[in-house]
C-alpha positions in Angstrom: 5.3 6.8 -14.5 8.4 9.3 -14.3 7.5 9.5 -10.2 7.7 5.9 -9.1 11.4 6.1 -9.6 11.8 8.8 -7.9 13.1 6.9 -4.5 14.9 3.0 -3.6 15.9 -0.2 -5.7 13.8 1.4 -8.7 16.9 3.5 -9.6 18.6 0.8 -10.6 16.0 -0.7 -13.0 15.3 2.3 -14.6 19.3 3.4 -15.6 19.8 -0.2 -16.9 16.5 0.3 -19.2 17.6 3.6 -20.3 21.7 2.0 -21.1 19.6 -0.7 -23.1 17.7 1.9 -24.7 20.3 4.0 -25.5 22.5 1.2 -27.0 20.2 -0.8 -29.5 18.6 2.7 -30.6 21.6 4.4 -30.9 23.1 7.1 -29.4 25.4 5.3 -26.9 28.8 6.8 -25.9 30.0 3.3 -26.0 28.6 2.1 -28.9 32.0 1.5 -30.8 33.1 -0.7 -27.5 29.8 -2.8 -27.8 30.4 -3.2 -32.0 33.9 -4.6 -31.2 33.6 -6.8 -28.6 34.3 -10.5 -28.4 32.3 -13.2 -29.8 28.4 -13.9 -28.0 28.2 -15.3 -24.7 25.7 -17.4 -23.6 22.5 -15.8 -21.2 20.8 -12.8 -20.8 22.3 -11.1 -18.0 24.1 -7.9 -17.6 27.0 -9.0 -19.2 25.2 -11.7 -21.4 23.0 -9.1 -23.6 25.6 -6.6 -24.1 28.2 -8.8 -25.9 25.0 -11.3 -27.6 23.8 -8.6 -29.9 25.4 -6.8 -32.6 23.6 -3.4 -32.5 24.8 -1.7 -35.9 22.8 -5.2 -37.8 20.5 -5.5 -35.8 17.2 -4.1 -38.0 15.7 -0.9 -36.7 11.9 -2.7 -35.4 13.5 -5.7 -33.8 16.0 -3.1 -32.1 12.7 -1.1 -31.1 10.9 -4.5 -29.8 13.6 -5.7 -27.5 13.3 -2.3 -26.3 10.1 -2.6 -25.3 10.8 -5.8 -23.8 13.4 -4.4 -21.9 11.4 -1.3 -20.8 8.8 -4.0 -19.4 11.1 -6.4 -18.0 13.1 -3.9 -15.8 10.7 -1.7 -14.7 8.0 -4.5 -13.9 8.2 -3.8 -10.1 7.7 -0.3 -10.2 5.4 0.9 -7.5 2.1 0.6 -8.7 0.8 1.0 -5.6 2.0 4.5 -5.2 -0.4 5.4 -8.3 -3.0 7.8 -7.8 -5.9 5.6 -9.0 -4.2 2.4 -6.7 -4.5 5.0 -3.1 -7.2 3.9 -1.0 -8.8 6.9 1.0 -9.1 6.5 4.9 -10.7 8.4 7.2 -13.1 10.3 5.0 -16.3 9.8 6.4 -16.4 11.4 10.1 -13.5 13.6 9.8 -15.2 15.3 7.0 -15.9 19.0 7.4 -18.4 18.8 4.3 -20.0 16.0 6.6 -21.2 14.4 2.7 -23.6 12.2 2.1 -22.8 8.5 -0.1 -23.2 10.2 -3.7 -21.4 13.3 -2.8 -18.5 11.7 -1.3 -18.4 8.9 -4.6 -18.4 12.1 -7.0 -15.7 13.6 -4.8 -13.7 10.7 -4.8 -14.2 10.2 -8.9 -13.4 14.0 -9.0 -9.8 13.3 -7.4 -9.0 10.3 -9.7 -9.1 8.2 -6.4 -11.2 4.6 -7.3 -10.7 2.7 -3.6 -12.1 3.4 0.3 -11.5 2.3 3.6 -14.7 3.2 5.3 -15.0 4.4 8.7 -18.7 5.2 10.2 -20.1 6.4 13.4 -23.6 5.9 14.3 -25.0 8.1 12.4 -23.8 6.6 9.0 -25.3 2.9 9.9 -28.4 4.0 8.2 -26.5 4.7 4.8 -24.5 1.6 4.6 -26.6 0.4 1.7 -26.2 3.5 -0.2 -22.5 3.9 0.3 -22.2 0.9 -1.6 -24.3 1.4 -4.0 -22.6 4.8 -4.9 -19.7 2.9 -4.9 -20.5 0.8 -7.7 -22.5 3.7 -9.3 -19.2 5.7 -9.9 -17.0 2.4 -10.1 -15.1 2.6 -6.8 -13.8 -0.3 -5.0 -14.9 -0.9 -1.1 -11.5 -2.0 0.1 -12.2 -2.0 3.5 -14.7 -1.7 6.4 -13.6 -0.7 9.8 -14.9 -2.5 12.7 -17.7 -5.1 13.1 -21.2 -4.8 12.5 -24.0 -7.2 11.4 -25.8 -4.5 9.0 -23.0 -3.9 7.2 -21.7 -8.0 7.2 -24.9 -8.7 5.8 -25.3 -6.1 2.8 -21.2 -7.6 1.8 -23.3 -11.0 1.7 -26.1 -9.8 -0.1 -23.6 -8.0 -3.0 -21.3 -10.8 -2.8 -18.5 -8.5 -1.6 -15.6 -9.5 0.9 -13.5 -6.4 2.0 -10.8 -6.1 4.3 -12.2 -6.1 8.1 -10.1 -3.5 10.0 -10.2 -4.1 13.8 -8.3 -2.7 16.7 -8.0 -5.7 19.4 -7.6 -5.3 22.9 -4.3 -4.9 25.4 -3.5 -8.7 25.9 -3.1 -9.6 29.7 0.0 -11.9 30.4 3.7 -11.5 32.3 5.8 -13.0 29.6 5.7 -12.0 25.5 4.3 -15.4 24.8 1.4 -14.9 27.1 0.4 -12.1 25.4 0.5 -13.4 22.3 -1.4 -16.0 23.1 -3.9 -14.1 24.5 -4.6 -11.5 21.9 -5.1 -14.6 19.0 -7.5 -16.6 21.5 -9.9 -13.1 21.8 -9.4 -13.0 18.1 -10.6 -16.1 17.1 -14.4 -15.8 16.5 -13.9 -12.7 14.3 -10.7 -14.7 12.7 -13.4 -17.4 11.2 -16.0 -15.2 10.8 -14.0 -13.3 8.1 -12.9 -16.2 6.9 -16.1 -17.6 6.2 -17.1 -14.5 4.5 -13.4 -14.3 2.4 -12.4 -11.4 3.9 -9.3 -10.6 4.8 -8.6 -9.2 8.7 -6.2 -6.2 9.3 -5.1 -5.8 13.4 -5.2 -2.4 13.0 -2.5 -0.7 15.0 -3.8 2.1 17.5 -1.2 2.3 20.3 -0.1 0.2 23.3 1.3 -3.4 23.0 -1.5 -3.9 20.2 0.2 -0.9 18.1 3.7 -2.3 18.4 4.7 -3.6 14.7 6.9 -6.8 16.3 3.8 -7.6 18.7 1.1 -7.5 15.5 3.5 -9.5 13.4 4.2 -11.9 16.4 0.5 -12.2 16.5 -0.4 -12.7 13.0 2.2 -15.4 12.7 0.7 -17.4 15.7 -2.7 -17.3 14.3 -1.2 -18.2 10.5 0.8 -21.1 12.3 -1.7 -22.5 14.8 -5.5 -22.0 13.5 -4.6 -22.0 9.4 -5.2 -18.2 9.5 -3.6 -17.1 6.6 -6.3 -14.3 5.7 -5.3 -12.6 8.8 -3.0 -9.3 8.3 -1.7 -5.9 9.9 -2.8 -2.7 9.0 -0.4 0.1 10.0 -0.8 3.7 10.5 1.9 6.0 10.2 -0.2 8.9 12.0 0.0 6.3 14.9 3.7 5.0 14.3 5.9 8.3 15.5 8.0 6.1 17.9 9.1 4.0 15.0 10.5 6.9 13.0 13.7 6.0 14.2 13.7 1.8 13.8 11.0 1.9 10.6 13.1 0.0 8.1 13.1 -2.8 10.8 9.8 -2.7 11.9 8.6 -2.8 7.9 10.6 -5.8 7.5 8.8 -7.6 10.6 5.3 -6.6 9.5 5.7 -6.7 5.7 5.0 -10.7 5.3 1.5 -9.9 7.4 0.9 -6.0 5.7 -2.7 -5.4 4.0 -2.4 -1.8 3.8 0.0 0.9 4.9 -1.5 4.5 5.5 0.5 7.4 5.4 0.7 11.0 7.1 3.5 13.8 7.2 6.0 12.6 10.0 7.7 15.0 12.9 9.5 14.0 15.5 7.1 13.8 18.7 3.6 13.8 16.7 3.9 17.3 16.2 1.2 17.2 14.8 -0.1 13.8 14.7 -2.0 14.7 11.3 0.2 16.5 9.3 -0.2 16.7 4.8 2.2 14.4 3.1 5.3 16.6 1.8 5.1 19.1 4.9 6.7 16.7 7.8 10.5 15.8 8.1 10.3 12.1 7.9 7.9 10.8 6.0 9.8 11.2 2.5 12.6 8.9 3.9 10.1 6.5 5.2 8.1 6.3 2.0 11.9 5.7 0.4 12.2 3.0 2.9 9.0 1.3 2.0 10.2 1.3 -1.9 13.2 -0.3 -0.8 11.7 -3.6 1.6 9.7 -4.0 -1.3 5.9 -3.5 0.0 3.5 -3.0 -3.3 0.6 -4.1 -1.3 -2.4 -1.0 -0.7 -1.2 2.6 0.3 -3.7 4.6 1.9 -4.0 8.5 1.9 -6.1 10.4 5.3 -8.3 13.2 6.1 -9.2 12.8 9.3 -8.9 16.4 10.1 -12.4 16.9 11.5 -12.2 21.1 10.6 -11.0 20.2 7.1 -13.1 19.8 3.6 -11.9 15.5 2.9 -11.7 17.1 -0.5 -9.0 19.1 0.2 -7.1 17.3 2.4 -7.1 14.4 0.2 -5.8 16.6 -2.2 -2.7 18.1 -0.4 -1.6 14.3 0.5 -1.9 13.8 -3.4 -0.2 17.2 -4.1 2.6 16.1 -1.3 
């Protein structure tokens, strides 16, 4: 787990386990400072468990379990959301080159050690709904999300007692005035907002340009449906690949969006979209930005894309894990 320390406030964590480590196993520069210090003090903070503990009579396997407690305790909020089998795939099903079927894109999916989806469908892929889920649970892969509305598909999540995430882009708001528009995007929202909530899923305004993109108008949004119609389950789902004019502001627009945030997806980030789908590790932003979300504190879902129609999903999948 060597890699989710790699960026943000998980430093920190990580060198104080390695001091404690180091000090009641032995093998501490300052070990002779520690033996000699002056009598216990009370509580277990950083100064607290230095001077509480004698480390030179302190028997090897009670040494070796406060280590472990140690290990756990300070490295508890590592970013498990940044491991591979916690990534939720996106964009996988009309962007892929392959053009696969259910059971080939759940073997592909096992293949790349990847266990949750965010399905997106055209048309065409109505028809294999039921299948898709079924290959799901065939190869044990979680169906975190749905994109869009349709009644097929609401009714098979009743009929295998399943409530993903309901991604949906709303429509430009009309209004003069902020509050207006605010307003006016949670009143068109309101029959899907109980709809989901009668079937316990949760509903992610999926960001897609315009005022409806904007991370302060989704959050501003979210909180008026939380605060007004008891809309809790109601959440933001944000897409890098459709955020390049927050490259510059992104700490502050994580930190408005992060109380409301059901998944985050992420994409290689130039300045300008250039391109707008770019692998992870290849653009000039996005490694700062992924610091940035280690550092607000987000360990909610992380999604990975295709959505390059001329590419195998299988590959690009791959080079966003790679990068």
């Amino acid at each position: 787990r060597a890699q989710h320390f790699s960026a943000g406030g998980y430093q920190g964590s990580r060198h104080r386990a390695q001091r404690y480590v180091r000090l009641w196993c032995g093998n501490y520069p300052e070990h002779d400072r520690f033996h000699a210090a002056q009598p216990a003090r009370q509580g277990f903070g950083e100064s607290g468990i230095d001077n509480q503990l004698e480390p030179r009579n302190t028997p090897y396997m009670i040494r070796l379990t406060l280590f472990a407690f140690l290990l756990g305790y300070f490295t508890s909020g590592a970013a498990d959301n940044f491991a591979q089998d916690k990534l939720v795939a996106w964009c996988i099903v009309p962007f892929d080159a392959k053009q696969r079927g259910p059971a080939e894109r759940a073997a592909m999916l096992k293949r790349l050690g990847l266990k949750r989806v965010a399905y997106d469908w055209r048309a065409k892929h109505v028809a294999e709904f039921e299948e898709e889920i079924l290959q799901y649970k065939k190869h044990g892969l979680e169906f975190t999300a749905f994109w869009g509305v349709h009644e097929k598909a609401f009714g098979l999540f009743e009929k295998y007692k399943m409530s993903p995430q309901v991604w949906f882009m709303f429509r430009q708001p009309a209004g003069d005035t902020q509050e207006t528009k605010v307003t006016a995007a949670a009143k068109q929202l309101l029959p899907l907002v109980a709809r989901t909530k009668k079937m316990g899923s949760q509903l992610g305004l999926y960001n897609h340009g315009g005022w409806s993109g904007e991370p302060a108008n989704l959050a501003a949004v979210c909180a008026y449906l939380h605060k007004h119609h008891n809309a809790k389950h109601v959440g933001i789902v944000y897409n890098l690949h459709h955020g390049h004019g927050h490259i510059a502001d992104w700490e502050k627009s994580l930190r408005q969006m992060k109380p409301y945030l059901l998944c985050l997806n992420l994409n290689g980030m130039n300045e300008g979209a250039k391109p707008k789908i770019l692998q992870l590790g290849r653009g000039q932003h996005e490694a700062a930005m992924i610091a940035t979300i280690r550092k607000v504190g987000y360990t909610g879902p992380i999604g990975i894309l295709d959505h390059r129609s001329d590419t195998d999903a299988e590959i690009a999948l791959r080079e966003n894990l790679d990068g």
